[in-house]
C-alpha positions as CSV (number, residue, x, y, z in Angstrom):
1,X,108.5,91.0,74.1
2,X,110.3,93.3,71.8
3,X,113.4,95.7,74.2
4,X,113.5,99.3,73.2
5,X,117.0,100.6,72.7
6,X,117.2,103.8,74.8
7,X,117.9,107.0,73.1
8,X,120.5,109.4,74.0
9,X,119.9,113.0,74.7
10,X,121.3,115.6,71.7
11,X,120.8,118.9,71.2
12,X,122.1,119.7,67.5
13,X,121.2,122.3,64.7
14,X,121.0,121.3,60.6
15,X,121.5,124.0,58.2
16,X,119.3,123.0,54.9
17,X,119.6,124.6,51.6
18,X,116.5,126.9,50.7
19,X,114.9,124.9,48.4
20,X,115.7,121.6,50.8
21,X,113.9,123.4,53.4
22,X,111.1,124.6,52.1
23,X,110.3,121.3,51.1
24,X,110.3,120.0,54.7
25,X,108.6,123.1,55.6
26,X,105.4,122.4,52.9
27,X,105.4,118.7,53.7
28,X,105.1,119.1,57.4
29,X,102.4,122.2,57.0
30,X,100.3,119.1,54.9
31,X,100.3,116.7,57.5
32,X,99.8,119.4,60.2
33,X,96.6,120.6,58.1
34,X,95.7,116.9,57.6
35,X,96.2,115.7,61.1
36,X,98.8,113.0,60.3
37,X,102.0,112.5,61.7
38,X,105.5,113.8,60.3
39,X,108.6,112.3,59.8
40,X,111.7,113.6,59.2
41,X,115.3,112.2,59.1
42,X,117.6,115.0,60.8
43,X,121.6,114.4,60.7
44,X,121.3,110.6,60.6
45,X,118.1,109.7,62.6
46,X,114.6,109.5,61.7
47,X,112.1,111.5,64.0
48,X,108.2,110.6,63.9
49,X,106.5,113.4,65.0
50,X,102.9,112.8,66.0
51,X,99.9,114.8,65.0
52,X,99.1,115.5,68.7
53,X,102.6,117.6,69.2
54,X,102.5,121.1,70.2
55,X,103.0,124.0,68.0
56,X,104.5,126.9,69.0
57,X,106.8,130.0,68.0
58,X,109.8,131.2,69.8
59,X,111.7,134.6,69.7
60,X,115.0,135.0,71.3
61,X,117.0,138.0,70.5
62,X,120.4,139.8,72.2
63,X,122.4,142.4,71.6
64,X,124.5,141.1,68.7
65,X,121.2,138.7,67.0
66,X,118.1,137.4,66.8
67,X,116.2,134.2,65.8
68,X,112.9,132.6,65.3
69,X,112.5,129.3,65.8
70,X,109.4,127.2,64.8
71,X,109.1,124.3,67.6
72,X,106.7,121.1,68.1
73,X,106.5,119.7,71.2
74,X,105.7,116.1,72.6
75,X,106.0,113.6,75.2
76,X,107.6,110.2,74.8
77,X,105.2,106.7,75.2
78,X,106.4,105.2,78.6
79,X,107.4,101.3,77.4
Protein backbone atom coordinates (compact mmCIF):
# COMPACT_ATOMS: atom_id res chain seq x y z
CA UNK A 1 0.00 0.00 0.00
CA UNK A 2 1.56 3.01 -1.51
CA UNK A 3 1.25 6.56 1.43
CA UNK A 4 0.36 9.76 -0.34
CA UNK A 5 2.42 12.70 0.70
CA UNK A 6 0.04 15.43 1.68
CA UNK A 7 0.08 18.61 -0.19
CA UNK A 8 0.33 22.01 1.27
CA UNK A 9 -2.12 24.74 0.56
CA UNK A 10 -0.58 27.74 -1.79
CA UNK A 11 -2.05 30.42 -3.30
CA UNK A 12 0.70 31.93 -5.92
CA UNK A 13 0.51 33.80 -9.37
CA UNK A 14 3.13 33.03 -12.58
CA UNK A 15 3.67 35.74 -14.94
CA UNK A 16 4.52 33.89 -18.53
CA UNK A 17 5.96 35.59 -21.49
CA UNK A 18 3.31 36.04 -24.35
CA UNK A 19 4.38 33.56 -26.54
CA UNK A 20 5.01 31.00 -23.28
CA UNK A 21 1.46 31.54 -22.63
CA UNK A 22 -0.24 31.21 -25.48
CA UNK A 23 1.22 27.97 -25.75
CA UNK A 24 -0.24 26.73 -22.55
CA UNK A 25 -3.28 28.53 -23.44
CA UNK A 26 -3.63 26.34 -27.16
CA UNK A 27 -2.53 23.18 -25.52
CA UNK A 28 -4.97 23.16 -22.75
CA UNK A 29 -7.97 24.50 -25.27
CA UNK A 30 -6.94 20.89 -27.26
CA UNK A 31 -7.34 18.72 -24.46
CA UNK A 32 -10.48 20.65 -23.28
CA UNK A 33 -11.96 20.17 -26.90
CA UNK A 34 -10.65 16.56 -26.84
CA UNK A 35 -11.79 15.59 -23.39
CA UNK A 36 -8.36 14.59 -22.03
CA UNK A 37 -6.72 15.72 -19.08
CA UNK A 38 -4.10 18.76 -18.79
CA UNK A 39 -1.01 19.02 -17.18
CA UNK A 40 0.93 21.76 -16.40
CA UNK A 41 4.05 22.41 -14.25
CA UNK A 42 3.44 25.86 -12.43
CA UNK A 43 6.53 27.40 -10.32
CA UNK A 44 8.05 24.04 -9.57
CA UNK A 45 5.08 21.47 -9.28
CA UNK A 46 3.22 19.59 -11.80
CA UNK A 47 -0.67 19.95 -11.79
CA UNK A 48 -2.91 17.16 -13.60
CA UNK A 49 -5.93 18.70 -14.26
CA UNK A 50 -8.74 16.27 -15.20
CA UNK A 51 -11.13 16.50 -18.09
CA UNK A 52 -14.05 16.54 -15.66
CA UNK A 53 -12.93 20.13 -14.01
CA UNK A 54 -15.08 23.01 -14.18
CA UNK A 55 -14.72 25.86 -16.46
CA UNK A 56 -15.50 29.07 -15.60
CA UNK A 57 -14.70 32.99 -16.06
CA UNK A 58 -14.25 35.44 -13.39
CA UNK A 59 -14.39 39.35 -13.39
CA UNK A 60 -13.12 41.36 -10.49
CA UNK A 61 -12.64 44.99 -10.86
CA UNK A 62 -12.02 48.14 -8.26
CA UNK A 63 -11.46 51.41 -8.42
CA UNK A 64 -7.76 51.49 -9.34
CA UNK A 65 -8.01 47.81 -11.75
CA UNK A 66 -9.41 45.13 -13.21
CA UNK A 67 -8.84 41.43 -14.13
CA UNK A 68 -10.05 38.44 -15.87
CA UNK A 69 -9.17 35.39 -14.76
CA UNK A 70 -9.83 32.02 -16.60
CA UNK A 71 -10.38 29.24 -13.71
CA UNK A 72 -10.99 25.25 -13.71
CA UNK A 73 -12.22 23.81 -10.94
CA UNK A 74 -12.06 20.29 -9.27
CA UNK A 75 -12.27 18.10 -6.28
CA UNK A 76 -9.41 16.02 -4.94
CA UNK A 77 -9.80 11.81 -4.96
CA UNK A 78 -10.26 10.96 -1.17
CA UNK A 79 -7.20 8.13 -0.56
Amino acid sequence: MTTQKKKRKRDIEKNYPVKQFVKKLRRLADCIEQGRKFQIQVAGERISIPATAIINIEHERSDSAEEIEFQLKWLLEKK
